[in-house]
N, CA, C and O atoms as CSV, one atom per row, in Angstrom:
chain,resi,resn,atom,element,x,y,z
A,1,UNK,N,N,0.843,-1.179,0.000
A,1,UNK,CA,C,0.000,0.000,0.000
A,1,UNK,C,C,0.894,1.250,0.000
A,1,UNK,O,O,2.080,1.335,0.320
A,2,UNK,N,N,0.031,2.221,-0.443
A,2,UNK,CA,C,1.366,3.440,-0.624
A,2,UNK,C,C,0.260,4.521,-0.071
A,2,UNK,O,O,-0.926,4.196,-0.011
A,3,UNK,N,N,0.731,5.881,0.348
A,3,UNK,CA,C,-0.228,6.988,0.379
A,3,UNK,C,C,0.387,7.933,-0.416
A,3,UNK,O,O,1.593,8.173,-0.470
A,4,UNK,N,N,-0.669,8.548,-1.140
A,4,UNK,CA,C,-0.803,10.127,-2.258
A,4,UNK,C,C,-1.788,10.952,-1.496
A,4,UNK,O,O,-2.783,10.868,-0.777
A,5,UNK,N,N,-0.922,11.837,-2.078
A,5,UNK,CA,C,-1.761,13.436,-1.407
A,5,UNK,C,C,-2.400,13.547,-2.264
A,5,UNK,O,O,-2.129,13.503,-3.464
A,6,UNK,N,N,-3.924,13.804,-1.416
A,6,UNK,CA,C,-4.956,14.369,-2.773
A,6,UNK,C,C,-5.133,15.775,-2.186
A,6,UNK,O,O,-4.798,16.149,-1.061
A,7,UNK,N,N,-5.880,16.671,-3.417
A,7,UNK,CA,C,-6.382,18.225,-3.165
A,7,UNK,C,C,-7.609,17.702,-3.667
A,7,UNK,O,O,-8.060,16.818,-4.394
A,8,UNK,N,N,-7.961,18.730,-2.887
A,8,UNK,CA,C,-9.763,18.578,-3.053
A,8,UNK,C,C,-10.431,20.421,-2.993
A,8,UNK,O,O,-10.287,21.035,-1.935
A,9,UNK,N,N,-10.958,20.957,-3.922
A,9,UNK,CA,C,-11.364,22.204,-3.559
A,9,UNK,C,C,-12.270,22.376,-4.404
A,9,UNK,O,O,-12.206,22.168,-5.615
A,10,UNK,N,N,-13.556,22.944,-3.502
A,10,UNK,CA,C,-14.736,23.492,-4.172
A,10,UNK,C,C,-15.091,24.817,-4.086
A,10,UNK,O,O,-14.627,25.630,-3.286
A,11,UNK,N,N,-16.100,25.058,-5.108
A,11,UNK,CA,C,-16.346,26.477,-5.977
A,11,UNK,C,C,-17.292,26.879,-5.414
A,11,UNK,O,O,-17.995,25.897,-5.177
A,12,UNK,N,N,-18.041,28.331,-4.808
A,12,UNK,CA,C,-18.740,28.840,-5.077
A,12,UNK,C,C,-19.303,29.693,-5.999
A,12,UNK,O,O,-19.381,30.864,-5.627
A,13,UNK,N,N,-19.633,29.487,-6.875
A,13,UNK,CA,C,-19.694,30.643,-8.391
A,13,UNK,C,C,-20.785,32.036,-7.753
A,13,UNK,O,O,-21.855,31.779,-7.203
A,14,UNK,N,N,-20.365,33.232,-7.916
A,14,UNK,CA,C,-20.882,34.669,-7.645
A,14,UNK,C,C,-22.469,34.275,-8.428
A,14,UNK,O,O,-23.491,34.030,-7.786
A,15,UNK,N,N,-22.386,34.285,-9.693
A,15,UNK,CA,C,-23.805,33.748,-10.354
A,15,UNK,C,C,-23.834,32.522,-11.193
A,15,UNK,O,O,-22.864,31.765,-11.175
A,16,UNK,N,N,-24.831,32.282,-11.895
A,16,UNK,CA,C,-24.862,31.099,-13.182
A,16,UNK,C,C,-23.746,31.209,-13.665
A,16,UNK,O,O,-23.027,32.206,-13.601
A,17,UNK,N,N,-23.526,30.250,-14.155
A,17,UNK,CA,C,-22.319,30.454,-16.027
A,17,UNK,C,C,-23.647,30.502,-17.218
A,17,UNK,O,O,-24.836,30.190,-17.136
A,18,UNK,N,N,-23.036,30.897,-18.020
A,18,UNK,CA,C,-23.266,30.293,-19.005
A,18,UNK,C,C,-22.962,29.455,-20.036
A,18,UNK,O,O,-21.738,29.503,-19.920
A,19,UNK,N,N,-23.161,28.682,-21.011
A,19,UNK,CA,C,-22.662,27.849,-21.472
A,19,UNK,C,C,-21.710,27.270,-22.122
A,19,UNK,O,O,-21.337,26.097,-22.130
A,20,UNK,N,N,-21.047,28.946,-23.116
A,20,UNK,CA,C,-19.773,29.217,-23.200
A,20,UNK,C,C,-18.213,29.529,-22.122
A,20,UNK,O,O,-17.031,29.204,-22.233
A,21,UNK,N,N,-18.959,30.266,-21.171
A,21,UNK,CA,C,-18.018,30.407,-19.677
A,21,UNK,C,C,-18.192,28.501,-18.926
A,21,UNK,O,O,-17.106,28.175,-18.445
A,22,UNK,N,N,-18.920,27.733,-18.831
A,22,UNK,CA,C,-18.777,26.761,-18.829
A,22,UNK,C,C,-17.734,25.973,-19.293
A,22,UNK,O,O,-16.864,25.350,-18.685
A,23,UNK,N,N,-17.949,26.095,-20.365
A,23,UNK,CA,C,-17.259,25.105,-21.232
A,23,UNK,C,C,-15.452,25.812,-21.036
A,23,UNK,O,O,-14.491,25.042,-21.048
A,24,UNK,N,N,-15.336,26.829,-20.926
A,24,UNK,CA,C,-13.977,27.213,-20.640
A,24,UNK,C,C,-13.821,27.049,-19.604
A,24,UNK,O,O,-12.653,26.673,-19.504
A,25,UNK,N,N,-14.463,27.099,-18.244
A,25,UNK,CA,C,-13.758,26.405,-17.353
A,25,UNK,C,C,-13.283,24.757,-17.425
A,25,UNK,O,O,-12.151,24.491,-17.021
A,26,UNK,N,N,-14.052,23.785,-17.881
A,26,UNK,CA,C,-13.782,22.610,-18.335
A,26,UNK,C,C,-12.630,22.639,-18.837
A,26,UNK,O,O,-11.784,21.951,-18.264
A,27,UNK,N,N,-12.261,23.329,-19.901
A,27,UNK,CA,C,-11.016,23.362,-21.181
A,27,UNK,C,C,-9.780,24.003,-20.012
A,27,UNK,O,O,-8.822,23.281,-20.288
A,28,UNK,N,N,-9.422,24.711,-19.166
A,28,UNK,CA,C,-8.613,25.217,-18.631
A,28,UNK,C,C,-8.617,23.871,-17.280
A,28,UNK,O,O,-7.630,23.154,-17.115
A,29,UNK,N,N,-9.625,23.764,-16.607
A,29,UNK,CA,C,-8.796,22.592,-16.113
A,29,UNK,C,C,-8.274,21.416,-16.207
A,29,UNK,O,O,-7.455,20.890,-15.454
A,30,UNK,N,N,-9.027,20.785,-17.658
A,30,UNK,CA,C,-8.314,20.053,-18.290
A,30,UNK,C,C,-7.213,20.331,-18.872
A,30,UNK,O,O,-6.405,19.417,-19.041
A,31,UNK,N,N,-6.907,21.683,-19.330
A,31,UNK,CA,C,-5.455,21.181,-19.748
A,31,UNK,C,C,-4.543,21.748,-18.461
A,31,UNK,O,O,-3.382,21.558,-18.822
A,32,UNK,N,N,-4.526,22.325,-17.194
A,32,UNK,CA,C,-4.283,22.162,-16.044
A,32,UNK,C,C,-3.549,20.591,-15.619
A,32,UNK,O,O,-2.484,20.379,-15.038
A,33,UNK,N,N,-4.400,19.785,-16.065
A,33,UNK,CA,C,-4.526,18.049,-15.285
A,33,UNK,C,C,-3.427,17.271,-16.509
A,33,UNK,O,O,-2.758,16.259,-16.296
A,34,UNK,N,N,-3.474,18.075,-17.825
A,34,UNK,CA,C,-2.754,17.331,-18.708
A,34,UNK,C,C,-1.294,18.082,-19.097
A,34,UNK,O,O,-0.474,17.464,-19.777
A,35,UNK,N,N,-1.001,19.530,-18.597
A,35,UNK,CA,C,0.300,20.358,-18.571
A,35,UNK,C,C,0.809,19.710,-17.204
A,35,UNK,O,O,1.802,19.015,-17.422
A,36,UNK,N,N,0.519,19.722,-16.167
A,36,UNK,CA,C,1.317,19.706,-15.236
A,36,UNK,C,C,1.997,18.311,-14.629
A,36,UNK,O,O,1.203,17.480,-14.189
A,37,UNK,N,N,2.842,18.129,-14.601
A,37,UNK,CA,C,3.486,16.540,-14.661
A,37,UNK,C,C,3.423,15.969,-13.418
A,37,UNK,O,O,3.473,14.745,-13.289
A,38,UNK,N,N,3.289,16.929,-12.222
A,38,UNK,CA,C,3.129,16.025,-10.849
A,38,UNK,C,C,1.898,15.378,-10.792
A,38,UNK,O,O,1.734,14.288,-10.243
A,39,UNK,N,N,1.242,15.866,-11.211
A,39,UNK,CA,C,-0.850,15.240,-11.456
A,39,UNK,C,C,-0.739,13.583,-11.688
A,39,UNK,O,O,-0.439,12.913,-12.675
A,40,UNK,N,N,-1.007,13.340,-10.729
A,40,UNK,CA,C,-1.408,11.341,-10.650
A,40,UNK,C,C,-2.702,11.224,-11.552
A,40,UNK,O,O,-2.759,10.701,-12.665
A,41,UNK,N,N,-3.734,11.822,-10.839
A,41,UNK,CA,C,-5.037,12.127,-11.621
A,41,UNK,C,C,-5.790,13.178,-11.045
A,41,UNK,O,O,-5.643,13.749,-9.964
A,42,UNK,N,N,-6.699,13.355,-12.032
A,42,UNK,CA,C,-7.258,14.730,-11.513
A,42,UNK,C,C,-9.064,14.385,-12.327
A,42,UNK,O,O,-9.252,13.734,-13.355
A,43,UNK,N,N,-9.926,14.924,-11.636
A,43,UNK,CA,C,-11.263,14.817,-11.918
A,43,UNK,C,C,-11.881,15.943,-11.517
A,43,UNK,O,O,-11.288,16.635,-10.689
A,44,UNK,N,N,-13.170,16.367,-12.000
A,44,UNK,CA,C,-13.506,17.852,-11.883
A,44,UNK,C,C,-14.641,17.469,-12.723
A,44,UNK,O,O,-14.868,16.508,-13.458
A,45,UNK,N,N,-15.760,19.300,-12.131
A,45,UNK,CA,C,-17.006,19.242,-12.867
A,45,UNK,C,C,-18.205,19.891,-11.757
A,45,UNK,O,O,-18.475,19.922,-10.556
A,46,UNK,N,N,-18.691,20.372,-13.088
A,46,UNK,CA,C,-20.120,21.394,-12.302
A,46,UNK,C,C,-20.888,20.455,-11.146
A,46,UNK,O,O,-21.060,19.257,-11.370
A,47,UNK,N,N,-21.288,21.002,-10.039
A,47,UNK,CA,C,-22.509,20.307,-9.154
A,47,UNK,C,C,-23.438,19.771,-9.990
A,47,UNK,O,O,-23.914,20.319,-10.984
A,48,UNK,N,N,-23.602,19.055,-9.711
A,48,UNK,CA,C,-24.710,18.011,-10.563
A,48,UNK,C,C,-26.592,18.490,-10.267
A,48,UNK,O,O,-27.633,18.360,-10.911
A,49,UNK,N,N,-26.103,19.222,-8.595
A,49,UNK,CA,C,-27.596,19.384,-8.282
A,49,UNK,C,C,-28.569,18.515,-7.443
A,49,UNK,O,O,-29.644,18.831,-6.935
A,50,UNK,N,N,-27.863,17.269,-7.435
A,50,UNK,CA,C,-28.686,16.173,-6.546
A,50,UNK,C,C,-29.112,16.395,-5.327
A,50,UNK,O,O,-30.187,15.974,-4.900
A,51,UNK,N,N,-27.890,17.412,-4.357
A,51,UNK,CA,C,-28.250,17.699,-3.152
A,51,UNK,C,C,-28.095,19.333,-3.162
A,51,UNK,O,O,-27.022,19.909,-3.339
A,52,UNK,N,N,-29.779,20.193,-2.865
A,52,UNK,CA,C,-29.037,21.095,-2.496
A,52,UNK,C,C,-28.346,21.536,-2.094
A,52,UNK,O,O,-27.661,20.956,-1.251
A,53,UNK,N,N,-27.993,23.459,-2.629
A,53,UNK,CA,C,-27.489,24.001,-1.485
A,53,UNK,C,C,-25.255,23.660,-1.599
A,53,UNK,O,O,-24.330,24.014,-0.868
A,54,UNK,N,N,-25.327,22.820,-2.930
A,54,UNK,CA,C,-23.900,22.759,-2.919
A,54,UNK,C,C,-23.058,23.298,-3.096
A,54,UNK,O,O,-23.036,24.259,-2.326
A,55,UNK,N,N,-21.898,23.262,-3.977
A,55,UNK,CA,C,-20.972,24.121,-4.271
A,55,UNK,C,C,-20.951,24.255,-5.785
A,55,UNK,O,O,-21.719,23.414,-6.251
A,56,UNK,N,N,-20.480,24.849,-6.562
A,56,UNK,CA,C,-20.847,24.681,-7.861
A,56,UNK,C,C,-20.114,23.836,-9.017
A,56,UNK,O,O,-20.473,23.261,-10.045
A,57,UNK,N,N,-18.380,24.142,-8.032
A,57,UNK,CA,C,-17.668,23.385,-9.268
A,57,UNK,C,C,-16.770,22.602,-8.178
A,57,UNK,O,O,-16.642,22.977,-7.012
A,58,UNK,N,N,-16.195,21.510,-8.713
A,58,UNK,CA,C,-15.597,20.536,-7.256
A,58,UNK,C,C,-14.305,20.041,-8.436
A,58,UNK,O,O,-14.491,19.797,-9.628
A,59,UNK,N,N,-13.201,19.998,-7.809
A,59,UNK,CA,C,-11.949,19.276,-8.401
A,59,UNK,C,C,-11.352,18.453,-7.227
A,59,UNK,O,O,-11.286,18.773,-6.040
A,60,UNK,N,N,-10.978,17.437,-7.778
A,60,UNK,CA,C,-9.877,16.524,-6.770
A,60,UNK,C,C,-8.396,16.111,-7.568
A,60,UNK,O,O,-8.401,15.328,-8.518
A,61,UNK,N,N,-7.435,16.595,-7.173
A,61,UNK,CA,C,-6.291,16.373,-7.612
A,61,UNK,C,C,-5.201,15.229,-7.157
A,61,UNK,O,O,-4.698,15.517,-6.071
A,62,UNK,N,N,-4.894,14.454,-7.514
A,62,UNK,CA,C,-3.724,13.556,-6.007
A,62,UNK,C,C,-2.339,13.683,-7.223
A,62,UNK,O,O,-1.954,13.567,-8.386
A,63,UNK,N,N,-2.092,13.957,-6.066
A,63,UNK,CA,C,-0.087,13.714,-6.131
A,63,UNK,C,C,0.760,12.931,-5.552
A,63,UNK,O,O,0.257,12.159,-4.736
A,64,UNK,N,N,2.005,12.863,-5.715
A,64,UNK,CA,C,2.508,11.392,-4.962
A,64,UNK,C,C,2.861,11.991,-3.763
A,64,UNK,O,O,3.015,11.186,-2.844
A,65,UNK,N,N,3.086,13.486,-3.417
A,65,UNK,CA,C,3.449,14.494,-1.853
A,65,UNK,C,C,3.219,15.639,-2.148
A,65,UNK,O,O,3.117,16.146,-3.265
A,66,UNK,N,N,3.116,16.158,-0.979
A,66,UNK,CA,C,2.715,17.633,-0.723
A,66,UNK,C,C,3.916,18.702,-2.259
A,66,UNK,O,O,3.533,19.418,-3.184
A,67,UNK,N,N,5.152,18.341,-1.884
A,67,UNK,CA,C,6.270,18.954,-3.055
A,67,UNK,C,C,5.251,18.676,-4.744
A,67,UNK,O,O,5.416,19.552,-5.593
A,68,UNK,N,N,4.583,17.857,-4.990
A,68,UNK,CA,C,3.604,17.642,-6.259
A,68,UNK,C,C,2.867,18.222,-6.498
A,68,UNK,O,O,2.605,18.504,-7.667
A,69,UNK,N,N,1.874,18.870,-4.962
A,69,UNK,CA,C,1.222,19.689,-5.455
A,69,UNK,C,C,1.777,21.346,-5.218
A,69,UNK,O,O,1.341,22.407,-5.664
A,70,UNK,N,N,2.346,21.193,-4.771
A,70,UNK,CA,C,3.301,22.845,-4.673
A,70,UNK,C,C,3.444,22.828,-6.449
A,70,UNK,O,O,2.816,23.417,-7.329
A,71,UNK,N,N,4.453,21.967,-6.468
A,71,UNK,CA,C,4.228,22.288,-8.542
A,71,UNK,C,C,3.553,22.494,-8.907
A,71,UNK,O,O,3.704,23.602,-9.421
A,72,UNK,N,N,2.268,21.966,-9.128
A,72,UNK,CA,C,1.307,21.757,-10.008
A,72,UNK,C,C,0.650,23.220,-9.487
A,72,UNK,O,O,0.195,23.828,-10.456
A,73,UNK,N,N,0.459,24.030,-8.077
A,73,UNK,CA,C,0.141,24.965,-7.666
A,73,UNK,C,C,1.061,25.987,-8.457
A,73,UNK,O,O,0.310,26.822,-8.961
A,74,UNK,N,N,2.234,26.225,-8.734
A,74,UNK,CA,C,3.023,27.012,-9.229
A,74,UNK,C,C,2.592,27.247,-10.698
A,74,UNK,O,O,2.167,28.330,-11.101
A,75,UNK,N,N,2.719,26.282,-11.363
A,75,UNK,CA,C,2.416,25.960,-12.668
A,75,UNK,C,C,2.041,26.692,-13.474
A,75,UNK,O,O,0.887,26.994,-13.170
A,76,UNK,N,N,2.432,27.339,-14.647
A,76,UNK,CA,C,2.379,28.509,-15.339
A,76,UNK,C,C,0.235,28.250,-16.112
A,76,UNK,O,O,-0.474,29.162,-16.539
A,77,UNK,N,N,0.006,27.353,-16.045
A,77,UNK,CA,C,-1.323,26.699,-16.406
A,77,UNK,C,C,-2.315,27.334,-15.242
A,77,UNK,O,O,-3.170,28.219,-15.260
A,78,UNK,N,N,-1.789,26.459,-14.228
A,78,UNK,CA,C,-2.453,26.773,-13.335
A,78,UNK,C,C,-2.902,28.444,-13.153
A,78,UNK,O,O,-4.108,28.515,-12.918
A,79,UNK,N,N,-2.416,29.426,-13.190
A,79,UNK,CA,C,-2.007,30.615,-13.821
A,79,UNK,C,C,-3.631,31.350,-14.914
A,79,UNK,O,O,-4.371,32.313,-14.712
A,80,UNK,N,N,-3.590,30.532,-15.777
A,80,UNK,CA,C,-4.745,30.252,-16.914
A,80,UNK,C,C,-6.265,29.987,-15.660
A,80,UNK,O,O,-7.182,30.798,-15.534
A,81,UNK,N,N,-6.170,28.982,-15.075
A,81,UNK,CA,C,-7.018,28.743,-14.141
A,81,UNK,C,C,-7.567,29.652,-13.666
A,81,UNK,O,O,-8.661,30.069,-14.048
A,82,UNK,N,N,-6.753,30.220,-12.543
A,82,UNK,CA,C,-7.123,31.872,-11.709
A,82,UNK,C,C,-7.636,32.422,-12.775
A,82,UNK,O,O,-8.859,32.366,-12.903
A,83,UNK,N,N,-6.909,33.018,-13.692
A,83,UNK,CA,C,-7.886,34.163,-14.334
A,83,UNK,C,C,-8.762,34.104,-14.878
A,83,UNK,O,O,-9.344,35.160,-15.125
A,84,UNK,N,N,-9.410,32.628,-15.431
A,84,UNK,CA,C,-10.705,32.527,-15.640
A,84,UNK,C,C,-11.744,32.538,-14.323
A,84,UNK,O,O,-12.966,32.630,-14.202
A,85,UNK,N,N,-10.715,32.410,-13.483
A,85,UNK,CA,C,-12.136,31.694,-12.529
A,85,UNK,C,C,-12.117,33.067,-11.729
A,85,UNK,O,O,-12.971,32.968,-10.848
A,86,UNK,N,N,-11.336,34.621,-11.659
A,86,UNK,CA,C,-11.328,35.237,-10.397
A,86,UNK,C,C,-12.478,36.259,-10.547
A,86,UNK,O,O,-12.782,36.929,-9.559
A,87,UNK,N,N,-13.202,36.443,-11.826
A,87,UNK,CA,C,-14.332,36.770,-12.132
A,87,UNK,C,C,-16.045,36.329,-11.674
A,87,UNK,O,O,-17.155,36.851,-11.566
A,88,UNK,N,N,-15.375,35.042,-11.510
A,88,UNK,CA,C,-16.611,33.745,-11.711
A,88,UNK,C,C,-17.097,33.311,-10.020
A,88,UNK,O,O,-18.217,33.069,-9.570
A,89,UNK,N,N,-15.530,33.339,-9.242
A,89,UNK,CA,C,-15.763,32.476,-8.499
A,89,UNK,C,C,-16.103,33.201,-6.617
A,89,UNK,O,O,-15.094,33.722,-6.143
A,90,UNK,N,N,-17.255,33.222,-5.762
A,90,UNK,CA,C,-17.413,33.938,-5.330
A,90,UNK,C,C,-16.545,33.900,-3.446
A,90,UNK,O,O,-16.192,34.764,-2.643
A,91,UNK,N,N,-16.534,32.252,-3.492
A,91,UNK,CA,C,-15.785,31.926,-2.298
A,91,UNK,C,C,-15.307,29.904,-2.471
A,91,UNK,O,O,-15.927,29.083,-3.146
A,92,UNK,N,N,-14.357,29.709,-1.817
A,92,UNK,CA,C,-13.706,28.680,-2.350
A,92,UNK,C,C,-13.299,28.019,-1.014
A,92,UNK,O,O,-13.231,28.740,-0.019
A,93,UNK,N,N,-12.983,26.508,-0.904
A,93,UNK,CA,C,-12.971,25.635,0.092
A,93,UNK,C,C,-11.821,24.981,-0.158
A,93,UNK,O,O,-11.456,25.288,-1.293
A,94,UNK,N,N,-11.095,24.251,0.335
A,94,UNK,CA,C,-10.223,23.302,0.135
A,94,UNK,C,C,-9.695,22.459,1.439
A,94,UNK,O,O,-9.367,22.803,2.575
A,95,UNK,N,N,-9.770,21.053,0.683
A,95,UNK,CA,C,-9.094,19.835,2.043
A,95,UNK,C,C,-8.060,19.494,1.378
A,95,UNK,O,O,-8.243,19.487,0.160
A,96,UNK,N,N,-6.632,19.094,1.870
A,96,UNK,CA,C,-5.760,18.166,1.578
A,96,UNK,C,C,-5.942,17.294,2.618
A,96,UNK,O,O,-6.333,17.585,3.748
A,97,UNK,N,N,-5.543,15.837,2.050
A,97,UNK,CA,C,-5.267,14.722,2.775
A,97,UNK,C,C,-4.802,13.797,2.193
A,97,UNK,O,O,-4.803,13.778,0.962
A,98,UNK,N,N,-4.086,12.408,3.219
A,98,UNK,CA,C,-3.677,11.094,2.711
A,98,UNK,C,C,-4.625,10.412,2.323
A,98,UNK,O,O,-5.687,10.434,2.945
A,99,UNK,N,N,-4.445,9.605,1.137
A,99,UNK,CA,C,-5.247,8.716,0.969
A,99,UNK,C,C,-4.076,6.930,0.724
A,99,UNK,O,O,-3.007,6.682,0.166
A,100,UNK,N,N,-4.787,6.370,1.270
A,100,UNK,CA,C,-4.025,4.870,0.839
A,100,UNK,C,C,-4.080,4.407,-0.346
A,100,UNK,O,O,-5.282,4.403,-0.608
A,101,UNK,N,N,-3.525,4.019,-1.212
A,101,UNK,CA,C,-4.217,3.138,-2.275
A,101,UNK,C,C,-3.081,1.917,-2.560
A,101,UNK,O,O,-1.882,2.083,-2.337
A,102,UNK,N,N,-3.539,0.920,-2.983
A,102,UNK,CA,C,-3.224,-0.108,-3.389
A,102,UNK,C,C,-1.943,-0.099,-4.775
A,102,UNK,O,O,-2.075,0.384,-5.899
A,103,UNK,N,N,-0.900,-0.718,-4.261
A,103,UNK,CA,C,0.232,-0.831,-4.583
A,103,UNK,C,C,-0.229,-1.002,-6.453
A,103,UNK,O,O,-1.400,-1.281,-6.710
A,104,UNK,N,N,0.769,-0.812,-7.603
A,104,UNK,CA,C,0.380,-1.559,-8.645
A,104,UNK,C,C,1.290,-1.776,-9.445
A,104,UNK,O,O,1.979,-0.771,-9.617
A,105,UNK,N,N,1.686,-2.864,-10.160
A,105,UNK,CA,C,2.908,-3.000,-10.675
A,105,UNK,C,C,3.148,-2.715,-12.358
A,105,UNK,O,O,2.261,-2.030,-12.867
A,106,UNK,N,N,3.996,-3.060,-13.060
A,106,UNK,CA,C,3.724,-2.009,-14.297
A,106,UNK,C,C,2.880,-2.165,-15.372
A,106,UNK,O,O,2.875,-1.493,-16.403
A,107,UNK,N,N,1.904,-3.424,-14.973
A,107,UNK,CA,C,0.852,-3.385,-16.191
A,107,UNK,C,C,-0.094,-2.366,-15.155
A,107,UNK,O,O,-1.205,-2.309,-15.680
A,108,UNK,N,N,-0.084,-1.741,-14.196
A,108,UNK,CA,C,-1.356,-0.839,-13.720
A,108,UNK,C,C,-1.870,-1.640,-12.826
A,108,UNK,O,O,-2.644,-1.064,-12.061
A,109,UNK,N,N,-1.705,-2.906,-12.616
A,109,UNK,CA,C,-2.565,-4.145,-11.627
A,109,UNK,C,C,-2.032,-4.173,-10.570
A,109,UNK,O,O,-0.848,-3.857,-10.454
A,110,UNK,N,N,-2.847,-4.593,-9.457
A,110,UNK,CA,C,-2.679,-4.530,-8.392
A,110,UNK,C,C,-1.345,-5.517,-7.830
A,110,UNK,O,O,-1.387,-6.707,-8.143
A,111,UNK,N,N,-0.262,-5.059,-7.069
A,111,UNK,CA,C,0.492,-5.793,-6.960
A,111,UNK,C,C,0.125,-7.002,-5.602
A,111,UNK,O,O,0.914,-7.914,-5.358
């Protein structure tokens, strides 16, 4: 078993998007998750709505240590991020923590 640092931080958006401001937030944190090389994986995406009362946009990032996500925080991309979102976004949350996961050897399978 090994532990990775994940980031976890959610959005409050000031108002709606619309469908074009949407879609650019999508495109900037995807290529966020695909520029920055410490990124293990990364997942993201509007509140779905199921439970009120949520947050609007939610990302989870994991890295292999805290030094991974300091990069990926630095990151000239990341950069791109802020300035789309410092318009948009009205107050913001964030957890880091360990997570365990299961060892895997180099076909990706569990060792």
């Amino acid at each position: 078993m090994a532990e990775i640092f994940r980031h976890v931080a959610l959005q409050k958006y000031k108002a709606p998007v619309d469908d074009v401001t949407a879609k650019r937030i999508k495109e900037v944190h995807d290529d966020l998750g695909a520029q920055a090389p410490t990124v293990r994986a990364i997942s993201h995406g509007p509140d779905l709505g199921v439970r009120p009362n949520g947050y609007d946009y939610g990302l989870v990032a994991d890295f292999d240590d805290a030094e991974g996500w300091k990069a990926y925080s630095a990151h000239p991309a990341h950069d791109v991020v802020r300035s789309v979102m410092k318009d948009i976004v009205e107050s913001a949350v964030v957890c880091q923590f360990t997570v365990t996961v299961p060892d895997v050897d180099e076909s990706g399978r569990g060792a």
